[in-house]
C-alpha positions as a LaTeX table, in Angstrom:
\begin{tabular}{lrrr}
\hline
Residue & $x$ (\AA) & $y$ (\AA) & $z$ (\AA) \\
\hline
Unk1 & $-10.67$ & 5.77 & $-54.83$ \\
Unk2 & $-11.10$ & 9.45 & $-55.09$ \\
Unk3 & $-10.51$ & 11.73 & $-52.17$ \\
Unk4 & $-13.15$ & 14.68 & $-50.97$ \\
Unk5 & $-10.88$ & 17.61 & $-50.99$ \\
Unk6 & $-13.40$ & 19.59 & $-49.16$ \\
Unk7 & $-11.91$ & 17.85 & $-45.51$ \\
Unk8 & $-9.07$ & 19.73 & $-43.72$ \\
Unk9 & $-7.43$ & 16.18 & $-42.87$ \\
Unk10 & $-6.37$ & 15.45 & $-46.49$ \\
Unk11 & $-4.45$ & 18.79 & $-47.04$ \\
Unk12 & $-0.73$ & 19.36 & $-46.14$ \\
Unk13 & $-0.15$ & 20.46 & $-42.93$ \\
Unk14 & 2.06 & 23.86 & $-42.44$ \\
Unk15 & 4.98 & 24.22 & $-40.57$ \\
Unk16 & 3.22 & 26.48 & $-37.91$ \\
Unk17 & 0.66 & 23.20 & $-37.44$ \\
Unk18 & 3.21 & 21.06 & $-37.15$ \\
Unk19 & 4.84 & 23.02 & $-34.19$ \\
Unk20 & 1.46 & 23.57 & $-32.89$ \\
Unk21 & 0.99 & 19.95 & $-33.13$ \\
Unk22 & 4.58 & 19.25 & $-30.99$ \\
Unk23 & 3.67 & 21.46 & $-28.54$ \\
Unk24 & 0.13 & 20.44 & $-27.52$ \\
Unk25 & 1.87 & 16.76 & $-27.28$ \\
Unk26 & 4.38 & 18.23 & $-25.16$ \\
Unk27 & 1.78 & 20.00 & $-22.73$ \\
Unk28 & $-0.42$ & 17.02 & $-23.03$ \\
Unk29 & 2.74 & 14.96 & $-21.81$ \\
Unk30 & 3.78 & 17.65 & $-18.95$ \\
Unk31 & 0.43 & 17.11 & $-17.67$ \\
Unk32 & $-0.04$ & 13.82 & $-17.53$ \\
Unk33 & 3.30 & 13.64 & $-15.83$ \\
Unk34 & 2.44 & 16.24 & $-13.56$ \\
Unk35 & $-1.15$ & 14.22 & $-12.26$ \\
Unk36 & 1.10 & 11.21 & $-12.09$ \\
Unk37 & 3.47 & 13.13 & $-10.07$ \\
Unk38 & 0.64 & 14.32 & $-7.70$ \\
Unk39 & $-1.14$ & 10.72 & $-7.93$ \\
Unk40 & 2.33 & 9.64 & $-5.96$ \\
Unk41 & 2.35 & 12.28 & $-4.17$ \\
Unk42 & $-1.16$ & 12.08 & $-2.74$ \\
Unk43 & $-0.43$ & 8.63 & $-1.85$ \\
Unk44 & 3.08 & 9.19 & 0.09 \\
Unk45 & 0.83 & 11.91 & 2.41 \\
Unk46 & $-1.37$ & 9.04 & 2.89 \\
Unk47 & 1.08 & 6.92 & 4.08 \\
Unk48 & 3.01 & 9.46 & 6.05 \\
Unk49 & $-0.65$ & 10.07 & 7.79 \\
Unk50 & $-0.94$ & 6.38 & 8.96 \\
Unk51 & 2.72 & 6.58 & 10.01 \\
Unk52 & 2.25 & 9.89 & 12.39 \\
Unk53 & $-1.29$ & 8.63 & 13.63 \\
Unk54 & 0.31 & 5.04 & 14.36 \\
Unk55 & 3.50 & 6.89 & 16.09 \\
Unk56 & 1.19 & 8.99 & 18.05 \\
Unk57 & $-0.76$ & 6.04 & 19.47 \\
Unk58 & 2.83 & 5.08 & 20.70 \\
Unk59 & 4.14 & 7.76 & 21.92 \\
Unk60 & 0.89 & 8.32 & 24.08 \\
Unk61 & 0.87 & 4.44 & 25.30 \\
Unk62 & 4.54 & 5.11 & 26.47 \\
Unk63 & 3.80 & 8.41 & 28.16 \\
Unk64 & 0.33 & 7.41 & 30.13 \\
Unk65 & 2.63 & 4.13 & 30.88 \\
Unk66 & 5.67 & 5.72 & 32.29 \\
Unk67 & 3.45 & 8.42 & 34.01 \\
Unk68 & 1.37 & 5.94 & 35.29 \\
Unk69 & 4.71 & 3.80 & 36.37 \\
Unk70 & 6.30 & 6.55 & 37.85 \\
Unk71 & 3.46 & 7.80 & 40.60 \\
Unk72 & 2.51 & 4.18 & 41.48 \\
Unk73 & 6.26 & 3.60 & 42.17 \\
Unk74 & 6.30 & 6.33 & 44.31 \\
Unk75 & 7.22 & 5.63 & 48.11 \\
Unk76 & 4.27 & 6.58 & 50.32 \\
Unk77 & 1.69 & 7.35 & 47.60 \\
Unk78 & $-1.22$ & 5.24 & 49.36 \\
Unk79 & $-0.11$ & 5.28 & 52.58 \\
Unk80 & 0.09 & 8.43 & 55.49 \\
Unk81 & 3.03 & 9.99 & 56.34 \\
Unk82 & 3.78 & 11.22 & 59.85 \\
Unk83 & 5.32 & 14.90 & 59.20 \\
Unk84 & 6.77 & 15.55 & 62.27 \\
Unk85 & 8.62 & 11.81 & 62.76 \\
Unk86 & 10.34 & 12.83 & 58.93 \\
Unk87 & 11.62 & 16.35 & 59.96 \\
Unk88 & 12.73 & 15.20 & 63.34 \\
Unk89 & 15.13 & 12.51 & 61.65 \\
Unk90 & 16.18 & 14.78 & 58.95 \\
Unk91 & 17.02 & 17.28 & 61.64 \\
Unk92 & 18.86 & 14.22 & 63.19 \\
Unk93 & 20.77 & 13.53 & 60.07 \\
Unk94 & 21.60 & 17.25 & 59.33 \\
Unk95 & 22.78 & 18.04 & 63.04 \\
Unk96 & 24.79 & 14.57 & 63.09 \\
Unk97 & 26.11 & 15.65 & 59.42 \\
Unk98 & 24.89 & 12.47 & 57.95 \\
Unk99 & 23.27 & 11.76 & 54.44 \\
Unk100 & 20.35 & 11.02 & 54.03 \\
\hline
\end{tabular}
């Protein structure tokens, strides 16, 4: 079996090729490291998105909740207040140098 010397592939390769060679491996391996590394990366922002959305929805439960919690616990929030009646027995209180 006779070989066509007129192809590039069955000749010797130089020393310059042969660096050439390791170092378009080595880029080709640096980048498929580095769209690896951004694959992950890409999916931890997902998951960090889900995280701060879901923590979000809690944190704006709890708030309208303890909002909500605090007014209706309120004394006198649905009911009238007489004005004067309150300031005449704090006035009481103060004078008699009670607490109130």
């Amino acid at each position: 079996l006779e070989r066509d010397p007129s192809t590039s592939a069955y000749y010797p390769l130089s020393p310059d090729a042969l660096r050439a060679i390791d170092a378009i491996e080595y880029i080709t391996n640096h980048l498929k490291q580095d769209e690896e590394y951004k694959m992950y990366r890409d999916d931890w922002k997902y998951v960090a998105m889900i995280i701060d959305r879901l923590l979000l929805y809690v944190f704006f439960g709890i708030t309208v909740g303890g909002t909500c919690g605090i007014l209706f616990s309120a004394p006198y929030v649905f009911q009238g207040v007489d004005q004067r009646a309150e300031l005449q027995r704090l006035i009481h209180l103060y004078k008699n140098g009670g607490e109130i």
